[in-house]
N, C-alpha and C positions, 0 to 999 in steps of 0.2 A: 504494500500500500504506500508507505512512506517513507523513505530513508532516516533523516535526521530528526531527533525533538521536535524541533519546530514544524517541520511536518506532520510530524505526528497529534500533534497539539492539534494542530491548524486543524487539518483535517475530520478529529473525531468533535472538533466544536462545529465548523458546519455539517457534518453528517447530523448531530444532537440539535442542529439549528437556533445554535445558541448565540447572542450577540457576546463580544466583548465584554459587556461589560456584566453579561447574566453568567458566562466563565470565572470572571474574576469575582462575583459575590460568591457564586458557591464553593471556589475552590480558595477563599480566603486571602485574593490578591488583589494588588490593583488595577485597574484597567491598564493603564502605563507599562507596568511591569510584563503583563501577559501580552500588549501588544508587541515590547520588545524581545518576549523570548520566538510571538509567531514572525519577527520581520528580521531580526537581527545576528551574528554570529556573537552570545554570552557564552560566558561559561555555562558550566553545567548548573541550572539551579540545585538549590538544596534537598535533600531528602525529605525533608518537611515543606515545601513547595509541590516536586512531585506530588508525595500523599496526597497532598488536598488534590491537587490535577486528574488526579488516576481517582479519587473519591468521585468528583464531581464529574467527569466522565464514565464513569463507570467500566472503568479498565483498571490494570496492573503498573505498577513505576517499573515494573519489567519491560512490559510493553512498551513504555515511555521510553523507555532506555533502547525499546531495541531488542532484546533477548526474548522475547518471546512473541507468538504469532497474535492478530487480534481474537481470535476464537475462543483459545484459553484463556486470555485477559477477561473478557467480558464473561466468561465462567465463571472465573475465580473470581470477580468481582459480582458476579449475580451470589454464588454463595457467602460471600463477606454480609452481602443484605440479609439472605436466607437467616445466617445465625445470627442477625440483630433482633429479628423477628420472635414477636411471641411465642410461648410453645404452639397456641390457640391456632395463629395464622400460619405455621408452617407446618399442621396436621393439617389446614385448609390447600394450601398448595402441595404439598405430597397427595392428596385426595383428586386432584386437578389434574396434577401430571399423570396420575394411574387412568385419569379419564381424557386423556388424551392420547394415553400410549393406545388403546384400543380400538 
């Protein structure tokens, strides 16, 4: 899909069709910030930069990084949700997914 961060970045905010600046509320940055890391050559942001990024898209800072595909990001990142979840609502989605598999 996307070679570098910033691609990567770029990219899963317009597929999510998120503006600039609805990325940067929910991933805890500034508008500023996040337009420099989609336009610019930065360093690497922080580990705690990612997190939020890979939170508020809902992918992996692996992914972000590069190391791994988008498929399992957004796995791994749908299970990160899954165990925030009440017991209540993910007996309701395990009961969803058995009524889909068939």
């Amino acid at each position: 899909m996307a070679d570098t961060i910033r691609d990567r970045i770029k990219a899963l905010r317009k597929k999510a069709k998120l503006t600039l600046d609805q990325l940067a509320d929910r991933a805890g940055l500034s508008k500023s910030y996040l337009w420099e890391l989609e336009n610019r050559e930065l360093p690497r942001p922080s580990g705690e930069k990612l997190a939020g990024l890979a939170r508020a898209l809902d992918v992996t800072v692996d992914y972000l990084l590069g190391s791994e595909n988008l498929e399992s990001a957004e796995d791994k990142a749908f299970f990160r949700e899954y165990q925030a979840m009440s017991p209540e609502a993910r007996a309701r989605l395990r009961k969803l997914a058995k009524a889909l598999d068939e």
